[in-house]
C-alpha positions as CSV (number, residue, x, y, z in Angstrom):
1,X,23.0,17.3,15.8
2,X,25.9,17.3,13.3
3,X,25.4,13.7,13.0
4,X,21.4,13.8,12.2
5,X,22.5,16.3,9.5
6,X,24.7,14.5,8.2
7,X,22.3,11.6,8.3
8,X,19.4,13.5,6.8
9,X,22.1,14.6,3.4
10,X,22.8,11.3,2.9
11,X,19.2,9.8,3.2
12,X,18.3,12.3,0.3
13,X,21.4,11.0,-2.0
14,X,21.0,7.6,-1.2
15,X,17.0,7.9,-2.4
16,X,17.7,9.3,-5.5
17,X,20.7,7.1,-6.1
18,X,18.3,4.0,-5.9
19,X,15.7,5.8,-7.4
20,X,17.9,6.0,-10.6
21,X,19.1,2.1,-10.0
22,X,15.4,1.3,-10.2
23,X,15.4,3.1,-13.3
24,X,18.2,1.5,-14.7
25,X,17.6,-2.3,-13.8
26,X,13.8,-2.2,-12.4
27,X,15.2,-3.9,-8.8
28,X,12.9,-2.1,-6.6
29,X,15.1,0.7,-4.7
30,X,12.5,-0.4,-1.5
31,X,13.8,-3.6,-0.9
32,X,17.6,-2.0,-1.0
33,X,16.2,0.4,1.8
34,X,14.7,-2.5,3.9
35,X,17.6,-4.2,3.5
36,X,19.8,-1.0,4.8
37,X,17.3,-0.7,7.3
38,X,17.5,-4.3,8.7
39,X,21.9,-3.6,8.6
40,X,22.0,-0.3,10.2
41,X,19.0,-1.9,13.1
42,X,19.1,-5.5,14.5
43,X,22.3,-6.7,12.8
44,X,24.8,-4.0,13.1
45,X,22.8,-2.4,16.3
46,X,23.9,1.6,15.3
47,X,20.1,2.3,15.3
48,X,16.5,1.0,16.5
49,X,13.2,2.0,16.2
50,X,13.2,3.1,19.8
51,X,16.2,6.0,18.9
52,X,13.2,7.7,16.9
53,X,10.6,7.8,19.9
54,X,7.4,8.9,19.1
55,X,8.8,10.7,15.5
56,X,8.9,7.4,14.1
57,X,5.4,6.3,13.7
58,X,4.3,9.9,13.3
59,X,6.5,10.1,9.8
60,X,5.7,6.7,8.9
61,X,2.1,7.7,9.1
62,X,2.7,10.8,7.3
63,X,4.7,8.9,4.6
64,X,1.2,6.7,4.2
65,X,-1.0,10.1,3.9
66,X,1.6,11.9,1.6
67,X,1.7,8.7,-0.9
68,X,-1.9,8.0,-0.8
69,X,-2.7,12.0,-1.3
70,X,-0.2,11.9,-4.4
71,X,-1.9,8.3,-5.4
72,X,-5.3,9.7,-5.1
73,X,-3.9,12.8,-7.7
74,X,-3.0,10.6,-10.2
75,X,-6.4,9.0,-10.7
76,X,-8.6,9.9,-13.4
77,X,-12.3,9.6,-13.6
78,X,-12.2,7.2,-16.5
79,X,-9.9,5.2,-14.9
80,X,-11.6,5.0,-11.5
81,X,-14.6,4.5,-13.8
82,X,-13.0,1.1,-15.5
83,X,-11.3,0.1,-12.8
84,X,-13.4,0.1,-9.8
85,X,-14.9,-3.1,-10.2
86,X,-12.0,-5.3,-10.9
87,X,-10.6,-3.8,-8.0
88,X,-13.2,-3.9,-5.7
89,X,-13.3,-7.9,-7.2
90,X,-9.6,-8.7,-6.7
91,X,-9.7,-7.7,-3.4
92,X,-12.2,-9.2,-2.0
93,X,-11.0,-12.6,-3.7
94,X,-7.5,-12.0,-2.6
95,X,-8.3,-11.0,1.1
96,X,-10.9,-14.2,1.3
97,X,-7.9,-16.7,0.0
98,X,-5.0,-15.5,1.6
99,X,-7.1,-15.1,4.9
100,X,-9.0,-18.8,4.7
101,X,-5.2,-20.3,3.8
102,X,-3.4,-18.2,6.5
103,X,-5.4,-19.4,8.6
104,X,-5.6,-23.1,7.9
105,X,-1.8,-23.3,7.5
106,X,-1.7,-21.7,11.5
107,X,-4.4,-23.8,13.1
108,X,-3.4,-27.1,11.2
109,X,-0.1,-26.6,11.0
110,X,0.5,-25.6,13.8
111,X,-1.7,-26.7,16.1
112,X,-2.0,-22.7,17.2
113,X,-5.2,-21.6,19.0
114,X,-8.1,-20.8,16.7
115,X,-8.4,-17.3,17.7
116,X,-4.5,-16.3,17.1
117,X,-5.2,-18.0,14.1
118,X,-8.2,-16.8,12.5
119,X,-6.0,-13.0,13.5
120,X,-3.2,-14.2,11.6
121,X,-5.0,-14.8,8.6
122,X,-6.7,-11.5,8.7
123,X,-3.8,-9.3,9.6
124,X,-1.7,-11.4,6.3
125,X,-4.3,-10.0,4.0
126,X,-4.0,-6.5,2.7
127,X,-1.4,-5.4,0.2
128,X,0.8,-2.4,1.2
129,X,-0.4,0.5,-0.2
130,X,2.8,2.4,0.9
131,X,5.0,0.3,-1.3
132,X,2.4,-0.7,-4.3
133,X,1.6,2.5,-4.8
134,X,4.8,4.3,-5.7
135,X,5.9,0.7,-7.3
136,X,3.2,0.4,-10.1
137,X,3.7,4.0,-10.8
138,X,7.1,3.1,-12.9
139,X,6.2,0.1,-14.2
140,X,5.4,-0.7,-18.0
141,X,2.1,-2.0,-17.1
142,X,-1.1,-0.6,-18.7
143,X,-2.9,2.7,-16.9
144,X,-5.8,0.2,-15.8
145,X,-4.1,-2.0,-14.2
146,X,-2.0,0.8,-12.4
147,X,-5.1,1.7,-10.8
148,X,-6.7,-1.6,-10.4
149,X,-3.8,-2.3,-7.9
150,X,-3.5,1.3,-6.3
151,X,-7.5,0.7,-5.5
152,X,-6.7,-3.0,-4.6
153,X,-4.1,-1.9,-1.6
154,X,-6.5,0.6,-0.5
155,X,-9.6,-1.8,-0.1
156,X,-7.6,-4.8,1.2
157,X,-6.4,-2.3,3.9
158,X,-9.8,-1.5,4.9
159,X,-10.8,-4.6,5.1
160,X,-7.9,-6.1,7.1
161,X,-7.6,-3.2,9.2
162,X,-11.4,-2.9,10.2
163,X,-12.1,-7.0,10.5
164,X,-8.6,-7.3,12.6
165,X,-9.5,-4.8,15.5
166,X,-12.9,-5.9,15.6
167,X,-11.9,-9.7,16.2
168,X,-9.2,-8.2,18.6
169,X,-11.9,-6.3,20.9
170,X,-14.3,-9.6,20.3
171,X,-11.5,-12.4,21.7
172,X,-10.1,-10.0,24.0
173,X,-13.9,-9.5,25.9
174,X,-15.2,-13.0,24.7
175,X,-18.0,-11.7,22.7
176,X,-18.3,-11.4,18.7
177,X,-20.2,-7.8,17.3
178,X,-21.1,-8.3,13.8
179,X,-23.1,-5.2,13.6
180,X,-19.7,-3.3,14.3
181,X,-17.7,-5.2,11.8
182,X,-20.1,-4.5,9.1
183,X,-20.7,-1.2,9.6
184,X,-16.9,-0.5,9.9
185,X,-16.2,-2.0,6.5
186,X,-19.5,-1.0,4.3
187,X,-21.1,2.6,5.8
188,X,-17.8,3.8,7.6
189,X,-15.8,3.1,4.2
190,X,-18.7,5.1,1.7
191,X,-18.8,7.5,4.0
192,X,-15.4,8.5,4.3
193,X,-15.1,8.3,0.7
194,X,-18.0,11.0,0.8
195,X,-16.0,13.1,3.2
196,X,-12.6,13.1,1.1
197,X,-14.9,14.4,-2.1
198,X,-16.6,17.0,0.2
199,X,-12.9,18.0,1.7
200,X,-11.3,18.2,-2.2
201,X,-14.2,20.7,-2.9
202,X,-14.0,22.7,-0.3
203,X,-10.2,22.8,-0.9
204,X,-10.7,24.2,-4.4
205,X,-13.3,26.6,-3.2
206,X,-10.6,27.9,-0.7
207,X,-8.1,28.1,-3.5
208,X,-10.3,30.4,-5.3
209,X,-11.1,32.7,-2.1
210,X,-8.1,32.5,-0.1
211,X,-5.3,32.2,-2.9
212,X,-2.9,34.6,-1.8
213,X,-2.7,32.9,1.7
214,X,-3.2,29.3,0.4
215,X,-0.7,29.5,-1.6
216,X,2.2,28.9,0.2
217,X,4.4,25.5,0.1
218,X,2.7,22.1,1.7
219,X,-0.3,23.9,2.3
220,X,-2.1,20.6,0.4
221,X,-0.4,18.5,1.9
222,X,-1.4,20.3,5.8
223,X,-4.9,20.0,4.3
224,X,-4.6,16.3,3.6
225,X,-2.8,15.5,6.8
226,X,-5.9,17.6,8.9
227,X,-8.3,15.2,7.0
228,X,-6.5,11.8,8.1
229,X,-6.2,12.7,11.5
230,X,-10.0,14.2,12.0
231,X,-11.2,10.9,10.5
232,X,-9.1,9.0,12.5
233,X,-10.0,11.3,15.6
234,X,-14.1,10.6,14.6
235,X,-12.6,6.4,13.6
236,X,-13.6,6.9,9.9
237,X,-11.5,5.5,7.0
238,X,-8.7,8.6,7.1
239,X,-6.6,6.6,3.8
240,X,-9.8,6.1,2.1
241,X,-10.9,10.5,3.0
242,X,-7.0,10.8,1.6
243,X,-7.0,9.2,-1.0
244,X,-10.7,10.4,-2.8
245,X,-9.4,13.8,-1.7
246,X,-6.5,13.5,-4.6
247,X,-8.7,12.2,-6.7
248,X,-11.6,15.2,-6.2
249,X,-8.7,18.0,-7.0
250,X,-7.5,15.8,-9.9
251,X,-10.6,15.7,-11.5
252,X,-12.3,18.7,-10.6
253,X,-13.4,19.1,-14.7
254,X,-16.1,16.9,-14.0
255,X,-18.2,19.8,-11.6
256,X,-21.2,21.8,-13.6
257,X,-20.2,24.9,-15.0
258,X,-22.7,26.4,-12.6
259,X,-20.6,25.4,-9.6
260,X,-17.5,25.3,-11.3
261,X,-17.1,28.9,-11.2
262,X,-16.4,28.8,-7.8
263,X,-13.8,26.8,-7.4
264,X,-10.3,27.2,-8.4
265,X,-9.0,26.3,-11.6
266,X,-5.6,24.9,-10.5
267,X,-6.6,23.6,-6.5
268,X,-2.7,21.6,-7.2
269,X,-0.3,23.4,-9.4
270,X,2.9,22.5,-11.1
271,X,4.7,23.7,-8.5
272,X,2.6,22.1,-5.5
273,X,3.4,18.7,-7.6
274,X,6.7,19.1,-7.8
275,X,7.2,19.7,-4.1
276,X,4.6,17.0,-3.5
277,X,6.8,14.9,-5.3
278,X,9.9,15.4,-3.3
279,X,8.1,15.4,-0.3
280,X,6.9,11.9,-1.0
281,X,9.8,10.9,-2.3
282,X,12.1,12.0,1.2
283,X,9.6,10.4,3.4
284,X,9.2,7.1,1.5
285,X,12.9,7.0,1.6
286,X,12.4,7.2,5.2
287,X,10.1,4.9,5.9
288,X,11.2,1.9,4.1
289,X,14.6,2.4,6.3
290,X,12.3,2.8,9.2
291,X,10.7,-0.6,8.3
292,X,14.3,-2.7,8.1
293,X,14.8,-1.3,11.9
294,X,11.4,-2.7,12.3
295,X,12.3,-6.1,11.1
296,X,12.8,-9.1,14.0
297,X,13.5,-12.8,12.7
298,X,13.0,-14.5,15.7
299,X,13.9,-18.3,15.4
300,X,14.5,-20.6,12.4
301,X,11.0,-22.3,13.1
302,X,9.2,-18.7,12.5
303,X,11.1,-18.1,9.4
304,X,10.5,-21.4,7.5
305,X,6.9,-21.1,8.2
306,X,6.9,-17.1,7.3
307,X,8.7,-18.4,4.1
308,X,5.7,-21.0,3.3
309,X,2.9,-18.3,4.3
310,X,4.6,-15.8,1.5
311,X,4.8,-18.5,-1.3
312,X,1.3,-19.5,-0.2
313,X,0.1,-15.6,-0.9
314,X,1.8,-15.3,-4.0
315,X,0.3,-18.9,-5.4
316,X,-3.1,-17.2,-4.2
317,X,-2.9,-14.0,-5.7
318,X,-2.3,-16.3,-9.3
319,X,-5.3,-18.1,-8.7
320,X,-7.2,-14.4,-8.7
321,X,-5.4,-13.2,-11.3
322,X,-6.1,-16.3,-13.2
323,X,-10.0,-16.1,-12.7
324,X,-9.9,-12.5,-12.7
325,X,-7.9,-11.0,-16.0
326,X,-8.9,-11.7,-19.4
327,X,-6.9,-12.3,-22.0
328,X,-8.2,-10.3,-23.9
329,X,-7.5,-7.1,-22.3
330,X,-4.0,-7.2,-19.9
331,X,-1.1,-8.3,-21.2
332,X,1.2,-11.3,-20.1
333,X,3.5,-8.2,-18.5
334,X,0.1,-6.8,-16.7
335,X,-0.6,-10.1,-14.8
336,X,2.7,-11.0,-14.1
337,X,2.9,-7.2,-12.3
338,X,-0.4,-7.9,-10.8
339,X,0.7,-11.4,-9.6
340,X,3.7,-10.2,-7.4
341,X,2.0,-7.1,-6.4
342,X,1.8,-8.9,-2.7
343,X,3.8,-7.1,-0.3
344,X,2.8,-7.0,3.0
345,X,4.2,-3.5,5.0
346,X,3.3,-0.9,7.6
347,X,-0.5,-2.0,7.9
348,X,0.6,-5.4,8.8
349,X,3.5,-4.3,11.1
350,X,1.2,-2.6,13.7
351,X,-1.7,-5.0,13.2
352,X,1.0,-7.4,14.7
353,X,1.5,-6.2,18.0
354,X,-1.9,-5.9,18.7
355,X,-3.3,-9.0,20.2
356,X,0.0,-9.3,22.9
357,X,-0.5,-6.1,23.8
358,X,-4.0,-7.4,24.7
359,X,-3.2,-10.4,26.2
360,X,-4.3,-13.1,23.7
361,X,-2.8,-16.0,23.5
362,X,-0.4,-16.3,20.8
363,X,0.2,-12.8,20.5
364,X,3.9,-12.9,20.9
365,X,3.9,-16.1,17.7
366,X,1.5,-13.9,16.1
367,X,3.9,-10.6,16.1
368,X,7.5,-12.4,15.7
369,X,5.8,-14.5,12.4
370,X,4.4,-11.5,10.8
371,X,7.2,-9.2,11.3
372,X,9.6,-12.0,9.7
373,X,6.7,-12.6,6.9
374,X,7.0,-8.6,5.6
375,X,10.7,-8.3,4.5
376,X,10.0,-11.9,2.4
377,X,6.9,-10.6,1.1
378,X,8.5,-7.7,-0.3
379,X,11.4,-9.7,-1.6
380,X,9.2,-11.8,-3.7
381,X,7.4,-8.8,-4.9
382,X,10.6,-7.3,-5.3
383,X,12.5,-10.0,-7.6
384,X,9.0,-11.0,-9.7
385,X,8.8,-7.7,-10.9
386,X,12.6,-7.2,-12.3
387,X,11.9,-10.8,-13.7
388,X,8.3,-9.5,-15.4
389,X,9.8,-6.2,-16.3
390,X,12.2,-7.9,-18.2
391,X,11.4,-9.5,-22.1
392,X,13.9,-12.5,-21.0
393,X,11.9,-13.2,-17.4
394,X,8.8,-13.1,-18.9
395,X,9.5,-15.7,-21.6
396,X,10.4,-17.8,-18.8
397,X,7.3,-17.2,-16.9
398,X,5.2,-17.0,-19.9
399,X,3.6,-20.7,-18.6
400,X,2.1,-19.4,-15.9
401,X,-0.1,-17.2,-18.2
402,X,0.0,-19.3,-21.7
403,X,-3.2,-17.3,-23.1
404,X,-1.6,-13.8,-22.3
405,X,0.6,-12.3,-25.2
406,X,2.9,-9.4,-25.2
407,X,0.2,-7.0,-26.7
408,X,-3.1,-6.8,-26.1
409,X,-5.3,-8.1,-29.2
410,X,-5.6,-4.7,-31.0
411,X,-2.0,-5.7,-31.6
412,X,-1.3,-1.7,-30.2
413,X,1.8,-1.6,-27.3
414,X,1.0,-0.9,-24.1
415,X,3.9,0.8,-23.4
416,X,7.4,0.1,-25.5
417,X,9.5,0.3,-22.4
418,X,8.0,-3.0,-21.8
419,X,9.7,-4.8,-24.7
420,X,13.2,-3.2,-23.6
């Protein structure tokens, strides 16, 4: 027990120690915990995943809800408003390329079975909303984009998530159900979006009733963590429920004055923020060290072929960003950002051992490639955006986006950290 403690003291240090070196230099402080993760797990053996039991997961998934819920409360209307549709367009172009190539590269490459493969592509393409969230929040990158690629790792969750376990039930029983893989990615999404609205208003209109015994510490937070799991329980969308849940109590301005009155005025309070903010903060620290113990390089072969699949998703997402951002309106800092925004974390980690546990062939290639794939993914992420955040990388990366300038052409800043 003295130990844990001990363990738990220095996990708080340690994250705000890195949080402040991220600060200071813009080196992500999650690869630094991946990387302690990966030290303290499979090289120096002092912990594994298995030492947490079943508590692992369950904060891991908790870390997910928290940061979404916080993610969700940082959206404004106008935003979602100008941002929906380039997101909604950048994933779907993303997921399509990096699936179609991930696939190719297995099958052709490899000479891999066509099912293992076609799974392989699919589980590669979503973006990890548990590291781009928190990422893009402290980056000198326009408001717009911020929320183009918050939305963006939602959606490309969704859509990896739902069109993995379909394909897994469909190989695993030899038989294909469209009707289930449509209505799991169009209906099933809308309405758990619906859901996480209704859930924010009813949380306000508790707020208002109910203060005095509502208003104790993490009572939110409870709130958002009973609407992932009943979605879950019901198999809706509980990140999507989450997520429009933060955004219903952050923009709760927009209800009639007729209905307004019964809601509270302040559903999430200073306070409540500031807590919230911790709380993320302690169990993001948590689970990007949880994710290092996660990490298994199995053989040379598997790593040189993870190492081609990550440069392959980063020349992909530049093709979408290409097609996708105007000149005109992001910055030559703003696509850069967008381009390494490609990590690949928790989502893609349990998608991976999926298809052994199931008994499809190529599960075990399938789990040992995309575990090795996640801490390179991140890396890349990781080292484009200190070279984007700084005025000296980008002039060396300015070919990539010739048209792009440092301002957008109302000649106004987006923001002067940028230029530092």
């Amino acid at each position: 027990m003295a130990i844990t403690m001990i363990g738990i003291a220095l996990l708080f240090f340690l994250g705000h120690g890195l949080n402040w070196f991220f600060d200071k230099t813009k080196i992500p402080d999650l690869l630094i915990l991946i990387a302690i993760g990966y030290l303290l797990g499979p090289i120096l053996g002092v912990l594994s995943a298995e030492d947490f039991g079943k508590a692992g997961p369950v904060i891991s998934t908790m870390a997910l809800i928290v940061i979404l819920y916080e993610g969700g409360l940082q959206l404004s209307a106008k935003d979602l408003m100008s941002s929906s549709l380039p997101s909604a367009a950048l994933s779907i172009m993303s997921f399509l390329f990096i699936a179609v190539a991930g696939t190719l590269l297995s099958y052709i490459a490899l000479f891999n079975p066509l099912p293992i493969s076609i799974l392989f592509g699919v589980a590669i393409g979503s973006t990890s909303s548990a590291i781009v969230i928190p990422m893009v929040k402290k980056l000198s990158i326009q408001q717009k984009n911020k929320v183009i690629l918050s939305l963006e790792s939602a959606f490309t969750d969704v859509l990896t998530i739902v069109i993995f376990l379909v394909l897994v039930e469909s190989f695993a029983r030899g038989q294909f159900d469209l009707n289930e893989l449509l209505v799991g990615i169009g209906p099933k999404t809308a309405i758990s979006a619906t859901i996480g609205v209704i859930a924010g208003l009813i949380w306000a209109f508790f707020k208002k009733r109910f203060a005095p015994i509502l208003s104790m510490a993490f009572a939110g937070e409870a709130w958002a963590l009973l609407l992932f799991g009943l979605m879950e329980f019901f198999t809706f969308n509980g990140a999507i429920a989450v997520l429009t849940l933060g955004f219903t109590l952050a923009n709760l301005n927009l209800v009639p004055n007729w209905l307004s009155k019964n809601f509270s005025a302040v559903p999430v309070s200073y306070k409540d923020l500031s807590i919230l903010s911790e709380l993320t903060f302690l169990l993001r620290t948590f689970f990007f060290i949880y994710l290092g113990l996660l990490i298994k390089f199995s053989n040379l072969k598997v790593i040189i072929f993870a190492l081609i699949v990550s440069i392959v998703i980063l020349i992909t997402r530049y093709i979408a960003i290409k097609l996708l951002y105007s000149n005109k309106k992001y910055t030559l800092l703003d696509t850069l950002v967008a381009t390494a925004m490609g990590p690949r974390g928790l989502a893609c980690a349990v998608l991976a051992t999926i298809p052994l546990q199931k008994g499809i062939e190529g599960g075990q290639w399938l789990q040992d490639t995309l575990f090795s794939l996640i801490p390179i993914t991140i890396a890349f992420t990781a080292v484009f955006v200190s070279f984007s955040e700084s005025k000296t990388g980008r002039a060396k990366l300015n070919f990539l986006f010739k048209n792009h300038t440092e301002e957008i052409e109302d000649n106004a800043l987006v923001n002067p950290q940028a230029s530092k």
